[in-house]
matplotlib code that plots the C-alpha trace (Angstrom):
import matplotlib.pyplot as plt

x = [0.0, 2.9, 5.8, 8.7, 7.7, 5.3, 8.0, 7.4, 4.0, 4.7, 7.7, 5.1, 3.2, 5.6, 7.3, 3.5, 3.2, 6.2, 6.2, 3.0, 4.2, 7.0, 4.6, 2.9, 5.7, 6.8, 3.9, 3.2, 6.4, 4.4, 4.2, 7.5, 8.6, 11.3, 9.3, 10.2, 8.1, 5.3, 1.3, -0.2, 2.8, 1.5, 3.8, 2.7, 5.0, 3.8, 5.6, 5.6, 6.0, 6.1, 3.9, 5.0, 3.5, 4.6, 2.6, -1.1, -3.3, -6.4, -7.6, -11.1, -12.8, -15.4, -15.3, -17.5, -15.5, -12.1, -14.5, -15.3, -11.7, -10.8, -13.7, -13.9, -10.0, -8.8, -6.7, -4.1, -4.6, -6.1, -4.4, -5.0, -7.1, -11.1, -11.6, -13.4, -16.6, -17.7, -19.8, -16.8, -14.1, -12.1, -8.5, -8.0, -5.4, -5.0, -1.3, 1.2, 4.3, 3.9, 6.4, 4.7, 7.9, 8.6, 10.0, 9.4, 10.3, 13.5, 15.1, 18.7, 19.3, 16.5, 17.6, 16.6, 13.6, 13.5, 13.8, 10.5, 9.8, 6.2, 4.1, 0.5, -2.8, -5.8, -7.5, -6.7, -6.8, -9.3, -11.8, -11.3, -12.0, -15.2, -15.8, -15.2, -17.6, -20.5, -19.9, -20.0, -23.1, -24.8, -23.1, -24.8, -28.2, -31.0, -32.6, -29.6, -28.8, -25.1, -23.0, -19.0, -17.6, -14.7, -13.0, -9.8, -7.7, -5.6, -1.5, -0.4, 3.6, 5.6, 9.1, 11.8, 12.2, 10.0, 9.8, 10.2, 7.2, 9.6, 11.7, 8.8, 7.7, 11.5, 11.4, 7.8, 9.1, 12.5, 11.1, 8.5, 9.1, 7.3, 8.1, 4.6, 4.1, 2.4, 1.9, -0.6, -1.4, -4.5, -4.6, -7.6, -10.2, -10.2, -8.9, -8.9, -6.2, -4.4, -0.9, -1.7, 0.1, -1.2, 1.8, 1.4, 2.7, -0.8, -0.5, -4.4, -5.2, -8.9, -9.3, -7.0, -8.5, -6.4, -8.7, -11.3, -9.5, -10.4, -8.4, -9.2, -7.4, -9.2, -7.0, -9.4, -8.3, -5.1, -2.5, 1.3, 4.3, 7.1, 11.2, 10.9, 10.0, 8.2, 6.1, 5.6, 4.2, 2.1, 0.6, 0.0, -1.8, -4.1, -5.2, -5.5, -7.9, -9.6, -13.5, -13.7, -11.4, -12.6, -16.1, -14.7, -12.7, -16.3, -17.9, -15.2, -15.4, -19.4, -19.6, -17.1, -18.7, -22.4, -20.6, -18.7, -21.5, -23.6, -20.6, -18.9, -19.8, -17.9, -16.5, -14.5, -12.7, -10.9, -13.3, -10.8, -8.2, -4.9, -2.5, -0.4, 2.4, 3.2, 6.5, 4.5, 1.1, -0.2, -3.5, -6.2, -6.5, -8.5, -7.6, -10.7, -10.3, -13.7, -14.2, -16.3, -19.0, -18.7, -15.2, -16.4, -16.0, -12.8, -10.5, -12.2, -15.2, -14.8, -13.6, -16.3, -18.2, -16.9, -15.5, -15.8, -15.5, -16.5, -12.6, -12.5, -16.3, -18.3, -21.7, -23.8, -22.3, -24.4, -25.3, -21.4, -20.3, -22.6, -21.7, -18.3, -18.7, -20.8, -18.1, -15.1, -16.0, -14.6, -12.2, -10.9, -8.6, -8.4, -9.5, -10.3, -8.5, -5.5, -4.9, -4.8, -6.7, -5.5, -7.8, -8.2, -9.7, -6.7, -5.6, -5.3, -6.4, -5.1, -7.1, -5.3, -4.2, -0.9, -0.5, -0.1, -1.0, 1.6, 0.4, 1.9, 4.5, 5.7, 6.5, 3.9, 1.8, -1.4, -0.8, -4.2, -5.0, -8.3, -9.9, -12.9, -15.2, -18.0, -19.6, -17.1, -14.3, -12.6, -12.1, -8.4, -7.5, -8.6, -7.0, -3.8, -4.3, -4.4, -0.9, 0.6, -0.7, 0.6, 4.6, 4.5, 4.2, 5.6, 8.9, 9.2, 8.4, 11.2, 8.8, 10.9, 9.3, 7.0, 7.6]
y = [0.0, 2.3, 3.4, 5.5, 8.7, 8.5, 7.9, 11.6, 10.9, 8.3, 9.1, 12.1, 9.2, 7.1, 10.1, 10.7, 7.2, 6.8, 10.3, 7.9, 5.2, 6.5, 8.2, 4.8, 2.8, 5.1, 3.9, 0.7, -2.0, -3.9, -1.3, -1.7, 1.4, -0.2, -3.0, -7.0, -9.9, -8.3, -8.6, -7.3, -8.2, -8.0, -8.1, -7.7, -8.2, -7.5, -6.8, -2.7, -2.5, -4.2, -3.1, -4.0, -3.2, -4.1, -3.3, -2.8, -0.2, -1.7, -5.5, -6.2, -9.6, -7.7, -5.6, -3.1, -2.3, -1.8, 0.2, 2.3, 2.5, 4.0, 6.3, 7.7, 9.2, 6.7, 4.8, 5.5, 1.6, -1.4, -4.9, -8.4, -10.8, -11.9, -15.4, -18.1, -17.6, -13.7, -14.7, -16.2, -13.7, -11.8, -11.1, -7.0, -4.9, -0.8, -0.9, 0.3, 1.5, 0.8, 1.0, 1.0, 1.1, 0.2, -3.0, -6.4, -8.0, -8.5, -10.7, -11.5, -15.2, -16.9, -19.2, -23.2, -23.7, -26.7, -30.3, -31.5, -34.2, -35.4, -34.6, -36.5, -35.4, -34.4, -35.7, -38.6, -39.0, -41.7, -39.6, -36.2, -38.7, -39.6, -36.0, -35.1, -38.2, -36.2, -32.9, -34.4, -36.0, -33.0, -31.0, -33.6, -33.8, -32.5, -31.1, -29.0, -25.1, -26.0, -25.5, -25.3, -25.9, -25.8, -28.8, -28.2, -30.4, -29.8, -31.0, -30.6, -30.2, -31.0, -29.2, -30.5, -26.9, -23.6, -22.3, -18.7, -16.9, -14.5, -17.6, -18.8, -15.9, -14.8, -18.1, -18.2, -14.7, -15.1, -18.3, -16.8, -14.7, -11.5, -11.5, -11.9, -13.2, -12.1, -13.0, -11.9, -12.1, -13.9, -12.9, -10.9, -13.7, -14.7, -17.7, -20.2, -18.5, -16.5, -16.8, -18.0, -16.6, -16.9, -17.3, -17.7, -16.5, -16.2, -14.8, -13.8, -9.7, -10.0, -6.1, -3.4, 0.3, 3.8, 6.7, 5.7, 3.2, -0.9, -3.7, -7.2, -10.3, -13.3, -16.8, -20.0, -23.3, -24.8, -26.9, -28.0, -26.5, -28.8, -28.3, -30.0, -26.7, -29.1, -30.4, -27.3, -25.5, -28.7, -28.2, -24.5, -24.8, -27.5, -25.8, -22.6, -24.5, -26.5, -26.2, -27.3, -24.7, -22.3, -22.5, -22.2, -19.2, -17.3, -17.9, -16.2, -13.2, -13.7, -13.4, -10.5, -8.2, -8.5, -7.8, -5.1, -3.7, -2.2, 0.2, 0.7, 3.4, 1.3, -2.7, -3.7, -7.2, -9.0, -11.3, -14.5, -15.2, -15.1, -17.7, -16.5, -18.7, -19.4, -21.5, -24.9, -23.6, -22.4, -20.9, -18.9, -15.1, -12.4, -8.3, -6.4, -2.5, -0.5, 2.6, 3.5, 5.4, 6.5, 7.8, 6.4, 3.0, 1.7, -1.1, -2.7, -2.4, -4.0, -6.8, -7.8, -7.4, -9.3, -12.5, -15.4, -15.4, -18.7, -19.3, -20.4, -21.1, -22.1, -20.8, -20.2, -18.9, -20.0, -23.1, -23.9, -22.5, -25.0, -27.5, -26.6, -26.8, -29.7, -31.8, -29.5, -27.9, -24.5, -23.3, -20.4, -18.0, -20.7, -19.2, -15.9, -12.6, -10.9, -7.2, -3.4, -0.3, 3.1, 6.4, 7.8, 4.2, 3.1, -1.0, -4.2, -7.7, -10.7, -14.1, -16.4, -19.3, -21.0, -20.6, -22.5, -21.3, -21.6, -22.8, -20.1, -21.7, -22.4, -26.3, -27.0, -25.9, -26.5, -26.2, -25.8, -26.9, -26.8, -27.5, -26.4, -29.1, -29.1, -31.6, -32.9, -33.6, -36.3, -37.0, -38.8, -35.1, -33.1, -35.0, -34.7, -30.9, -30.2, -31.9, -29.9, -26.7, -27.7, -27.6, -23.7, -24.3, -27.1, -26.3, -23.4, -25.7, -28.0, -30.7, -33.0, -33.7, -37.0, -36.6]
z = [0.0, 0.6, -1.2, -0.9, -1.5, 1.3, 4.0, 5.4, 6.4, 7.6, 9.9, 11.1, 12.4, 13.7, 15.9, 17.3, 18.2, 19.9, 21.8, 22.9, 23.6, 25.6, 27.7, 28.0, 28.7, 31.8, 33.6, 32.3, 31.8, 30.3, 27.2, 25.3, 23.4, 21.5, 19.9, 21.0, 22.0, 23.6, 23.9, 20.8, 18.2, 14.8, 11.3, 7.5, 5.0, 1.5, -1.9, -1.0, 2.4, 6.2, 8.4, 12.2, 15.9, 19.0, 22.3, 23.1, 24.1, 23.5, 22.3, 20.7, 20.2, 18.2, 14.8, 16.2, 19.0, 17.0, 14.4, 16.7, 18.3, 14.8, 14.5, 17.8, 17.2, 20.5, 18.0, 14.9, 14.0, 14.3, 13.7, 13.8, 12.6, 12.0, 12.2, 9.8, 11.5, 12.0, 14.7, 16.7, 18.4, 17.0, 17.6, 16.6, 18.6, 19.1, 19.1, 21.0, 18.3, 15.1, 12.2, 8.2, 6.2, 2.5, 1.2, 2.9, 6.3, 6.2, 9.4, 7.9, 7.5, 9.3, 11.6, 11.5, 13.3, 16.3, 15.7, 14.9, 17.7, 15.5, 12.9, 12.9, 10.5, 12.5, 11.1, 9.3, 5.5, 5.5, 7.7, 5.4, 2.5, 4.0, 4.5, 1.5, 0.4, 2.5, 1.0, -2.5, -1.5, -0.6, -3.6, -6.2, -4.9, -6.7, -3.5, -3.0, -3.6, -2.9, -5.5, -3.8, -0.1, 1.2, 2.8, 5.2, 7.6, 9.7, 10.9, 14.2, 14.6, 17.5, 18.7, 20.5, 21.9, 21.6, 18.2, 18.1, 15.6, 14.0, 13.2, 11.3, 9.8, 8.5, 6.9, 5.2, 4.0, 2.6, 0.7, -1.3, -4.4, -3.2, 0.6, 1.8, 5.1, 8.3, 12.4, 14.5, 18.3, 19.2, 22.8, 22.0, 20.8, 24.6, 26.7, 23.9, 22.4, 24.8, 23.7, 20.5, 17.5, 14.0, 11.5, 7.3, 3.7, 1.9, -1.7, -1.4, -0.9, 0.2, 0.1, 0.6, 0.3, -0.3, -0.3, -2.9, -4.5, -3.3, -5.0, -4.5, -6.0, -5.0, -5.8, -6.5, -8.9, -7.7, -9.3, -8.3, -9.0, -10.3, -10.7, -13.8, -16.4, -18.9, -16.0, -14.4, -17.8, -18.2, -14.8, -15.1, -19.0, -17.4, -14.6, -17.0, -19.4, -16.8, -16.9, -13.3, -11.5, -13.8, -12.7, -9.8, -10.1, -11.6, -8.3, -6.3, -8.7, -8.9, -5.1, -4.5, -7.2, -5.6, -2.1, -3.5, -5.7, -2.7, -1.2, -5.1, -7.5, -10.2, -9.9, -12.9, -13.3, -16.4, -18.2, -17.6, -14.9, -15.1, -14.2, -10.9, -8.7, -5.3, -4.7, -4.4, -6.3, -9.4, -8.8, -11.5, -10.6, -11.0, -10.1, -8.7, -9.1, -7.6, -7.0, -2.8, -3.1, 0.6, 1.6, 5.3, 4.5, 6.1, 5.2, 8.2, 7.1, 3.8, 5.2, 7.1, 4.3, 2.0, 4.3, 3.9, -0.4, -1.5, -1.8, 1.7, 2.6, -0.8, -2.3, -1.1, 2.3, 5.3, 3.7, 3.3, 6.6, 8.2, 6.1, 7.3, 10.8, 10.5, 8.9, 10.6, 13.8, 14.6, 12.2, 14.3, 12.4, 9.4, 6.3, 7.9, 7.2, 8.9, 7.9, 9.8, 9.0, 9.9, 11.4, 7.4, 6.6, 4.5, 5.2, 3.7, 4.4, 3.2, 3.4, 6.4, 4.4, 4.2, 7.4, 11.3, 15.0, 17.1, 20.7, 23.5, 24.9, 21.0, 21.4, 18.7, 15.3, 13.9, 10.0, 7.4, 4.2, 2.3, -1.3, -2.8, -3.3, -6.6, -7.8, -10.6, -7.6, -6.8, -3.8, -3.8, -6.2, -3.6, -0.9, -2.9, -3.4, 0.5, 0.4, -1.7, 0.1, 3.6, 1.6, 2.5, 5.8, 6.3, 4.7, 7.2, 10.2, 9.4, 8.2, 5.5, 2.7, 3.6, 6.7]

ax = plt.figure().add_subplot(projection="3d")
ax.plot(x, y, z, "-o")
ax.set_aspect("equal")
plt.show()
């Protein structure tokens, strides 16, 4: 979101915050000035910029409190993350420093995570197959208004020793082409997940607003990268021409244009995706570019609206997101979004995939994966397509390949 030439407006706001936060920290040690592992830590890394902040002066488990944090003038930003379920808590921190500077995170070398003690699927393959067997049941019968869901499971990682989130995150970072990457504390959401600190590399921008301006670039239609260059073209020109994916990339865009169309003056899109690469994926693409129609609406805002896309949920939305939880239980921050939003309304949100939550006392990792499910899937493909979408993650956990 910003570049270079902006860095005087945005030194101007870090010297205010920090002429706050010094005053904070005078009377509260529990404030750090100077950044380091305290309550409230959030990073964004994207292409343009990093976006860190240490500290917090206020946590929200609801959207309309840290709206109104913004609003009200109590707060310069809001960070964090919403989860799967908008009806569950939310994790959003008023921080205590923050630092919005151009150019990626950048950590040095990262260091080599902790021996991985076990690695065991939660849950097992044969039970998401039979999942996957109930949502394709539902998805092909006549009765049903269904037409996508999206089916995740889970990996649960074990250390030797405490794994250190900004080890994670340097290395998520520093192996993907863009340098995107992001951690967020989820002390806010409550007990469940005091501690707790969400940890991915997602290549999908949900929203991001600056002024007027809202871009979107939803990802949906998957298919491995390979070393081979033969193979990998292969892969990438059948996913590109695949009727499948690409009815299912139309449903993303379908969705995000009705949500969009409401708060936009003007939504345009490409008529066809374009292909677009992760390290491990290819995945089919499409840039939104609209145009608010009410300079109110925040970066926050336009989140909520438009989560959960039928990337991560399916179509239509409450039906999948109870066939979701159904099949699933509680997804928490999985497939949710983790962004900020500043007090002009400006901010970005990325969808949380490719990603792990890191328990609090960092001695293990809860890695996602998901597929979207229509009625022409197989079930063994899709099975096979959540595999390759854990290597992200699992490369940066220390996970050998197999393992």
């Amino acid at each position: 979101m910003s570049t270079p030439s902006e860095a005087g407006v945005m030194l101007s706001s870090r010297i205010a915050t920090i002429n706050t936060t010094l005053a904070d920290a005078a009377s509260n040690p529990a404030v750090s000035a100077v950044g380091g592992d305290t309550a409230g830590s959030f990073t964004m890394s994207r292409p343009g910029y990093c976006l860190r902040a240490t500290g917090s002066a206020a946590g929200f488990d609801t959207i309309a409190d840290g709206r109104e944090a913004l609003r009200s003038g109590a707060h310069e930003y809001i960070v964090g993350a919403l989860p799967f379920d908008l009806r569950s808590p939310a994790a959003l921190t008023a921080p205590a420093f923050v630092d919005h500077s151009a150019g990626p995170f950048d950590a040095g070398e990262p260091a080599a995570p902790p021996r991985v003690s076990e690695v065991r699927a939660e849950p097992e393959p044969e039970t998401h197959l039979a999942r996957l067997d109930r949502a394709l049941g539902e998805l092909r019968s006549p009765e049903t208004a269904l037409e996508k869901v999206v089916i995740a499971r889970t990996l649960r990682v074990d250390f030797d020793e405490s794994l250190d989130p900004d080890v994670l995150l340097s290395r998520l970072v520093a192996a993907d082409h863009a340098g995107n990457g992001f951690r967020v504390d989820l002390s806010p959401a409550g007990a469940d997940h005091a501690g707790c600190t969400l940890v991915g590399s997602s290549p999908e921008v949900l929203v991001a607003r600056k002024g007027t301006v809202v871009t979107c670039h939803p990802l949906a239609g998957s298919a491995p990268r390979y070393t081979d260059p033969d193979a990998d073209r292969a892969s990438a020109d059948a996913l590109a021409a695949s009727a499948k994916d690409r009815r299912e990339h139309a449903l993303v865009i379908d969705s995000l244009r009705s949500a969009l169309a409401p708060l936009c003056s003007s939504v345009d899109a490409p008529a066809t995706p374009t292909l677009t690469h992760t390290p491990a994926l290819w995945h089919l693409g499409t840039p939104i570019r609209a145009t608010l129609r009410d300079k109110d609406t925040t970066a926050l805002d336009l989140a909520a609206a438009l989560h959960p896309t039928p990337a991560v949920c399916g179509t239509p939305t409450d039906s999948a997101r109870e066939l979701i939880t159904g099949l699933e239980g509680d997804r928490g921050f999985y497939a949710g979004t983790v962004g900020w939003c500043d007090s002009a309304g400006d901010g970005e949100w990325l969808v949380t995939i490719r990603c792990a939550e890191l328990s609090a006392d960092g001695r293990s990792a809860r890695a996602y994966a998901g597929g979207g499910i229509v009625a022409e899937s197989d079930p063994a493909a899709e099975l096979a397509e959540t595999s390759t979408k854990f290597r992200t993650v699992l490369r940066a956990l220390g996970v050998a390949e197999g393992e």
